[in-house]
C-alpha positions as CSV (number, residue, x, y, z in Angstrom):
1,X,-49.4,-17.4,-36.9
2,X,-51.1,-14.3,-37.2
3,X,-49.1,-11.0,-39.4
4,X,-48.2,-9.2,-35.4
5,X,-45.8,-12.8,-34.8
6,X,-44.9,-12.9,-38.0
7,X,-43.0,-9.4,-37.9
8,X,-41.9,-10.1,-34.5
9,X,-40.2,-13.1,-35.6
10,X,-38.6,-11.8,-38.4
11,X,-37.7,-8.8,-35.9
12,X,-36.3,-10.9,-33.6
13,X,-34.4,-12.4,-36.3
14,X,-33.4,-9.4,-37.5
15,X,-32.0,-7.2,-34.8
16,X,-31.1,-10.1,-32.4
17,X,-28.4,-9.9,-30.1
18,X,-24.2,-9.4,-31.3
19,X,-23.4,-11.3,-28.7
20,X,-22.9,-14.6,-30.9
21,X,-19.9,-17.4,-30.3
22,X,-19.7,-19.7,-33.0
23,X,-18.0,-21.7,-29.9
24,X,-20.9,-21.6,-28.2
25,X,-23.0,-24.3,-27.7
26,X,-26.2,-25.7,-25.9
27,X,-26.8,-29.4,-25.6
28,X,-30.3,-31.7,-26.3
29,X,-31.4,-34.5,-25.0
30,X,-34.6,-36.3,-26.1
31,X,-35.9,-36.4,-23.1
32,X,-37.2,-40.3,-22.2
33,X,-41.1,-40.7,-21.7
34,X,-41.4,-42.4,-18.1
35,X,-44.7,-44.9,-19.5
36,X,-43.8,-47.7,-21.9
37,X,-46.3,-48.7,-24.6
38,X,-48.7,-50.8,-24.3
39,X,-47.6,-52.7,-27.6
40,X,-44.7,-52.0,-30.2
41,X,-43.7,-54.5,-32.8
42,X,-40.3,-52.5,-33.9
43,X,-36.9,-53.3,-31.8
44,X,-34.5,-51.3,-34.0
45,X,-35.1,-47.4,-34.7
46,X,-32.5,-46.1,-37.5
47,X,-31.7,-42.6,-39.2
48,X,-31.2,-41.3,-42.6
49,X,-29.9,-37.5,-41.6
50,X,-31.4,-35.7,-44.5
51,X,-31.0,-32.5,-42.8
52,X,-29.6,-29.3,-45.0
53,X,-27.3,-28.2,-42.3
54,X,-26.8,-31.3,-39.9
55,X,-24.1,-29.9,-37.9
56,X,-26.4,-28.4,-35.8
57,X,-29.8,-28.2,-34.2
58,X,-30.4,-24.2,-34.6
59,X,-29.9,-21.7,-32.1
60,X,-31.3,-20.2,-29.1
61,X,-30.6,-17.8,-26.2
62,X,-28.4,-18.2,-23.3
63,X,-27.9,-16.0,-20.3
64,X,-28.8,-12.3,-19.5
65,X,-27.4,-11.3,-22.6
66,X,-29.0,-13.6,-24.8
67,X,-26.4,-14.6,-26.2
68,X,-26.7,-17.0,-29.5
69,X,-25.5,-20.5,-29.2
70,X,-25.7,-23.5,-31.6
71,X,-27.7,-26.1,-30.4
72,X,-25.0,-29.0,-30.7
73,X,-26.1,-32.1,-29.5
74,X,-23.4,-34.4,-27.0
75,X,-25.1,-38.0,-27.4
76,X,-25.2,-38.2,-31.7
77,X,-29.2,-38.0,-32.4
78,X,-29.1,-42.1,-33.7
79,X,-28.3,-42.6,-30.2
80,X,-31.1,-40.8,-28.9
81,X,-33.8,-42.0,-30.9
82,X,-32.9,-45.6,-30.5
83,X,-32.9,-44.9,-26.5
84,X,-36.4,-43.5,-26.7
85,X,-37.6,-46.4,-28.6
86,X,-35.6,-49.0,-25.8
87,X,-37.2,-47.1,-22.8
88,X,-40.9,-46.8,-24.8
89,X,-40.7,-50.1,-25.2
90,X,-41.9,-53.0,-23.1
91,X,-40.5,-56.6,-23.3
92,X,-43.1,-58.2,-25.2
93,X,-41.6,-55.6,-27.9
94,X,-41.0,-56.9,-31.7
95,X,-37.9,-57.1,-33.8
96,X,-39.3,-55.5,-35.7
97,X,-37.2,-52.3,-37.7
98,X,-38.2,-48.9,-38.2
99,X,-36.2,-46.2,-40.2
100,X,-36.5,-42.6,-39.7
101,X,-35.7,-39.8,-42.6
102,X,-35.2,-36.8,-41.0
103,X,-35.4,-34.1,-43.0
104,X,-35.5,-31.4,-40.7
105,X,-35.1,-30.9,-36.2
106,X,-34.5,-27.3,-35.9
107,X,-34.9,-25.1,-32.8
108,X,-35.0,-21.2,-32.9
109,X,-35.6,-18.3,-30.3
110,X,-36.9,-14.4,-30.7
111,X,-37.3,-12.1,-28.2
112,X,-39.8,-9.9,-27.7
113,X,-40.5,-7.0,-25.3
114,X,-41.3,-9.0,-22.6
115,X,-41.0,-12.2,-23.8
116,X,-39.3,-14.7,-25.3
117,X,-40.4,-17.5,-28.0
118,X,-39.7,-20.1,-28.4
119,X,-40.0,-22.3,-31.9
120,X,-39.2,-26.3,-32.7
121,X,-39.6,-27.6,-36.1
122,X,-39.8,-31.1,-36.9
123,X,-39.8,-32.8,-40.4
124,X,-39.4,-36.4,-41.3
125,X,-40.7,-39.5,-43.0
126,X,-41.0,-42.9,-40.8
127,X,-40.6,-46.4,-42.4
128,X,-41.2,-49.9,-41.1
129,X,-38.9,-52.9,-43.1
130,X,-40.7,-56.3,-44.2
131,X,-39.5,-59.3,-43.8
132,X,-38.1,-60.0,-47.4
133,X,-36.3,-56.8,-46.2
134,X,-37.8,-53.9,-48.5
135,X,-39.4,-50.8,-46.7
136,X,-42.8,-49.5,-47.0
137,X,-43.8,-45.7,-45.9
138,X,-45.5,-45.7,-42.0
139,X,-46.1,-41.9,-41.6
140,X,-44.7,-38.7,-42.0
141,X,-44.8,-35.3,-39.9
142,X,-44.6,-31.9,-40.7
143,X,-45.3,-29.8,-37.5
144,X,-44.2,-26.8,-35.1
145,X,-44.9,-26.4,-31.7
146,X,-43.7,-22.8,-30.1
147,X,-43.9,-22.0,-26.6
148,X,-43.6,-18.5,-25.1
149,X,-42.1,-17.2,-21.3
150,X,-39.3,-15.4,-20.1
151,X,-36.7,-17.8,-20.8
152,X,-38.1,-20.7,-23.1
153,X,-34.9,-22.6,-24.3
154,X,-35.8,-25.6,-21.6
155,X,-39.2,-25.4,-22.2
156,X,-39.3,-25.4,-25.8
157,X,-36.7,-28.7,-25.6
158,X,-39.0,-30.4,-23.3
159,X,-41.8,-29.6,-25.7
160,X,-39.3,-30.7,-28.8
161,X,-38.8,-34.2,-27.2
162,X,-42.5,-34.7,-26.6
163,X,-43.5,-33.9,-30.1
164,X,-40.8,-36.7,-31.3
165,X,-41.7,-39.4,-28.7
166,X,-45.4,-38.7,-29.9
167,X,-44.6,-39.5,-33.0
168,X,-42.7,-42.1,-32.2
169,X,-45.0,-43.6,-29.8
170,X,-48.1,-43.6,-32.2
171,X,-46.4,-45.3,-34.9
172,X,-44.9,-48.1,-33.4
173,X,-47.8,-50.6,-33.2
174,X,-48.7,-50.0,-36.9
175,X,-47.6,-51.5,-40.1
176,X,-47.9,-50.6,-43.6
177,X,-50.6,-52.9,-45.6
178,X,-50.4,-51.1,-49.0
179,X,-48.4,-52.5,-51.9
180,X,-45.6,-49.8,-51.8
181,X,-42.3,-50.7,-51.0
182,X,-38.6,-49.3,-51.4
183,X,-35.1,-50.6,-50.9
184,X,-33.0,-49.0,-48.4
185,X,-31.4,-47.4,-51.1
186,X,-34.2,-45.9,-52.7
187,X,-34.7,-44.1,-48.6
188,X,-31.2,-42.7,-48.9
189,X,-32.7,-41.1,-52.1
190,X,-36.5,-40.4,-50.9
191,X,-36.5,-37.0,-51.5
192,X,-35.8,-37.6,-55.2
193,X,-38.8,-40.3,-55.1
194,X,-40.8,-38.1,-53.8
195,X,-40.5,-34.9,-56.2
196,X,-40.9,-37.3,-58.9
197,X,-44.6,-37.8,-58.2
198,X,-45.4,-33.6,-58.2
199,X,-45.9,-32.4,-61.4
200,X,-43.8,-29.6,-60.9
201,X,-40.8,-30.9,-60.2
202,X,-41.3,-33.2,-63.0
203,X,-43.4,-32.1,-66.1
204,X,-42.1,-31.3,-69.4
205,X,-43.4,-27.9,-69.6
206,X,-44.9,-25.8,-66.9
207,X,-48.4,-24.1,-67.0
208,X,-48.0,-20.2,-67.5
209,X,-50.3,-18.5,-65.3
210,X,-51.0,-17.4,-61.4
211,X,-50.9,-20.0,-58.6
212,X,-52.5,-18.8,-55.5
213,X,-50.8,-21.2,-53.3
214,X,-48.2,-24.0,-52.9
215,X,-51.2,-27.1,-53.7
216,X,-52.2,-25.1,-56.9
217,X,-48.4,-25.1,-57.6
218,X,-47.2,-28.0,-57.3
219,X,-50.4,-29.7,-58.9
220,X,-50.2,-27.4,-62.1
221,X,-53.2,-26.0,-61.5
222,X,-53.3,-22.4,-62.3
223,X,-55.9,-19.0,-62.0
224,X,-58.0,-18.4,-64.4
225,X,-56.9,-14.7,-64.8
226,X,-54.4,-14.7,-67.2
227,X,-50.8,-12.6,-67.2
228,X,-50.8,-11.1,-70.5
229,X,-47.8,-9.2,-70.3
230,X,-45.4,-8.2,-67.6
231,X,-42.6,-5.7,-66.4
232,X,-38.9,-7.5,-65.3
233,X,-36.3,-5.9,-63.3
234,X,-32.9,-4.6,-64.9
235,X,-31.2,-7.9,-64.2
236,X,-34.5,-10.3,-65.8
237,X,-34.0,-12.0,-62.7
238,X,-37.6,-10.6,-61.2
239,X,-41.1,-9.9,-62.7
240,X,-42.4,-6.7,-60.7
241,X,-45.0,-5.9,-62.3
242,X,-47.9,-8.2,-64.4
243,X,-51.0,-7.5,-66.2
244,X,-53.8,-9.0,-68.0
245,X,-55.9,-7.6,-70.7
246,X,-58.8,-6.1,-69.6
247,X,-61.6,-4.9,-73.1
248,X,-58.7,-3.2,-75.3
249,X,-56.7,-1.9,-71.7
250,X,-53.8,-3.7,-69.8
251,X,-54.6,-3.3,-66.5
252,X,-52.1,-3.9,-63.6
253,X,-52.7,-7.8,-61.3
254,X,-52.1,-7.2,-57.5
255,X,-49.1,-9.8,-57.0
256,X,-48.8,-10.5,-53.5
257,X,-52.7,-12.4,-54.1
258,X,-50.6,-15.1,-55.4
259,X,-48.0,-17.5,-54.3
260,X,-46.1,-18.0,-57.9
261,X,-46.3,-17.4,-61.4
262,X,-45.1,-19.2,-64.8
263,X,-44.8,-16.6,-67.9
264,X,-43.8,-18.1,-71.3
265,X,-42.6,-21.5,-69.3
266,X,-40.4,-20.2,-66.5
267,X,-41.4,-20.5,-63.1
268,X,-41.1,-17.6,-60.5
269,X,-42.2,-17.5,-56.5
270,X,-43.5,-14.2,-54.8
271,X,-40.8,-12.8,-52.5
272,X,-42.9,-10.2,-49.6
273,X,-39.7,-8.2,-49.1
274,X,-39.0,-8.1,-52.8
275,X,-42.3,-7.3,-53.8
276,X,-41.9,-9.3,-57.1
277,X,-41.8,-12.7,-58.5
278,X,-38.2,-14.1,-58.3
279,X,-37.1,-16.2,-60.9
280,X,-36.9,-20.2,-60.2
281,X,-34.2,-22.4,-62.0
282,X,-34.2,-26.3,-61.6
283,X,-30.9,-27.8,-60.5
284,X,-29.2,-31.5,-61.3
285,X,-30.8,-32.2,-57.3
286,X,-33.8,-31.7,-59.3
287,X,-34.9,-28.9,-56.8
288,X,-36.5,-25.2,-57.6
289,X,-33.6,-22.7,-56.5
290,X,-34.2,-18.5,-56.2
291,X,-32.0,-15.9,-54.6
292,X,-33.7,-12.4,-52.9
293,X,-34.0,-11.1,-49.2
294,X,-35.0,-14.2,-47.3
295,X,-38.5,-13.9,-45.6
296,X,-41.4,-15.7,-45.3
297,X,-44.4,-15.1,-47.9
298,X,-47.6,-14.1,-46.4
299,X,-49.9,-16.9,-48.2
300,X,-47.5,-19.8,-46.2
301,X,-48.5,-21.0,-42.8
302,X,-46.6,-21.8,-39.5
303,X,-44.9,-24.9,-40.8
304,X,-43.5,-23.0,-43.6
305,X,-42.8,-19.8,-42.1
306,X,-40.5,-21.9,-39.6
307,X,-38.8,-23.4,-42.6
308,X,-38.0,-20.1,-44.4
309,X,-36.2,-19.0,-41.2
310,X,-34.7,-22.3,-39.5
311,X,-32.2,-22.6,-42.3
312,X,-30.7,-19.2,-42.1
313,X,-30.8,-19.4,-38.3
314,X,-28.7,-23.2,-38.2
315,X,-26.7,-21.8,-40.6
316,X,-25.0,-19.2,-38.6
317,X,-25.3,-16.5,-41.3
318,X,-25.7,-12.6,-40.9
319,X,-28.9,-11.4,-40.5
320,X,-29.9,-8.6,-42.7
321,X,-32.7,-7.4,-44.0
322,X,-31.1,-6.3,-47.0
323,X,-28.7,-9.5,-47.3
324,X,-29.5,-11.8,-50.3
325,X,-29.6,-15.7,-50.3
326,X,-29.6,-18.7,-52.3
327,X,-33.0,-20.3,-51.6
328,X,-34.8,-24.0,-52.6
329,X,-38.0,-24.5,-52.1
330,X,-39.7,-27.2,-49.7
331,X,-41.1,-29.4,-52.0
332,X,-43.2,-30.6,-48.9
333,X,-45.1,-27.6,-48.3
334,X,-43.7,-24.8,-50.5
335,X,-41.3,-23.0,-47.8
336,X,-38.2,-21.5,-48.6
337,X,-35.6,-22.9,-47.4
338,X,-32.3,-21.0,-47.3
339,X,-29.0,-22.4,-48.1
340,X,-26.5,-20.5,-48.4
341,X,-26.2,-16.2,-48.0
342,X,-25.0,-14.4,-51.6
343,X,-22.1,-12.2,-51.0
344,X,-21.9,-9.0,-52.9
């Protein structure tokens, strides 16, 4: 997504219309695929809702006003992903059982001058069980599709539903042959599995230096150019300014070049609208939490850039430019997702 989308979706975000019900509401449907699959060896489909904010589906834009409503689903989405697997199915099917951690199913909506966009953001983990009954990983997806008309709400459902029975659809004559395998338990708690292999989320001590993106991040793996000394904001909270040591001279590093930064140990993430590194802190969930203006950083892609704003968008909050939030980072892909807004 180029910088021109970028600032028009954070615009749209931004100055989108007061006409807002939180009573207002807009139904989905997976919508069925009409051709069944040639083979599937799974009968059962079921889902661990690992969503943030599962009380919703996002938001997008109904009527000449474009007014906001909450995409609430009528048919509870374990429901609906079972039916899709019933009607992809053929009857030669298996009994087979697959399970489905959905981490995130988000739809959003900007406007533009003579357009609307439209943006759904899918994010989950697919299992297949064995027959001693322990669950091995199938596949995983990570993906936005957008669509753009003058009214894309239907479209980008239809588009939605055919990203998930894709997914669906191409898993379900596969099986898992590799020696890794998890109690159902252990899925509830997958997201904790799965930060305990980064070294990030689980290292002793941190590498100080410059990450230029999320991989380098996560993987400890930092710049060669080294931050010899650096300027905080009043609160310590920030890093606005950093240096490295140039001959006998300090001579000023160009921060938005890099994704994060760890000085003396502590980790901090490059906020855009901030201009500065905001300070990190690990929680008992054993994620990486920050608070500043909520936007996406320029180094992230359209996955993540869908994740920054997904959350604030679900979670019915005010959107402000100048409005602070409590933030975690996707461990996935190194978005920021937004959980709740900081009141002053």
């Amino acid at each position: 997504m180029n910088h021109f989308y970028r600032l028009l979706f954070l615009a749209g975000i931004l100055f989108s219309s007061t006409f807002f019900s939180q009573n207002r509401t807009e139904d989905f449907n997976i919508s069925l695929p009409e051709k069944k699959a040639e083979k599937s060896l799974y009968k059962t489909l079921t889902i661990i809702d690992a969503r943030v904010d599962s009380t919703n589906l996002g938001i997008v834009q109904k009527g000449a006003f474009n007014a906001k409503a909450r995409v609430v689903p009528t048919i509870p989405l374990k429901n609906q992903f079972q039916a899709l697997l019933n009607t992809i199915n053929g009857n030669d099917a298996g009994n087979g059982e697959l399970v489905l951690y959905l981490k995130q199913l988000s739809f959003a909506e900007i406007t533009g001058s003579f357009s609307e966009k439209g943006y759904c953001y899918f994010q989950a983990f697919l299992f297949n069980k064995t027959d001693d009954g322990r669950y091995q990983p199938l596949n995983k997806i990570d993906s936005v599709i957008t669509h753009s008309s003058m009214d894309v709400t239907k479209a980008t459902m239809r588009k939605g539903s055919e990203m998930i029975s894709d997914f669906i659809v191409k898993n379900i004559d596969k099986q898992n042959s590799s020696q890794e395998f998890y109690s159902f338990n252990d899925l509830i708690n997958y997201d904790k599995i799965e930060k305990s292999k980064i070294p990030l989320y689980n290292a002793e001590k941190l590498n100080d230096g410059l990450y230029t993106d999320f991989e380098s991040f996560k993987d400890q793996k930092p710049s060669t150019i080294l931050v010899t000394n650096v300027k905080t904001g009043p609160d310590k909270e920030k890093i606005i300014r950093i240096y490295n040591q140039v001959d006998t001279k300090e001579k000023e590093i160009k921060k938005q070049d890099y994704y994060a930064l760890i000085y003396q140990s502590q980790p901090y993430i490059y906020s855009e609208l901030e201009n500065s590194f905001l300070k990190l802190t690990k929680r008992e969930d054993g994620d990486l939490y920050f608070i500043g203006r909520a936007k996406s950083n320029p180094k992230m892609g359209n996955v993540v850039l869908a994740t920054a704003f997904f959350g604030i968008i679900g979670g019915l909050v005010a959107s402000s430019a100048t409005a602070n939030f409590e933030s975690k980072l996707d461990y996935l892909n190194g978005g920021f997702i937004p959980v709740k807004e900081i009141k002053k």
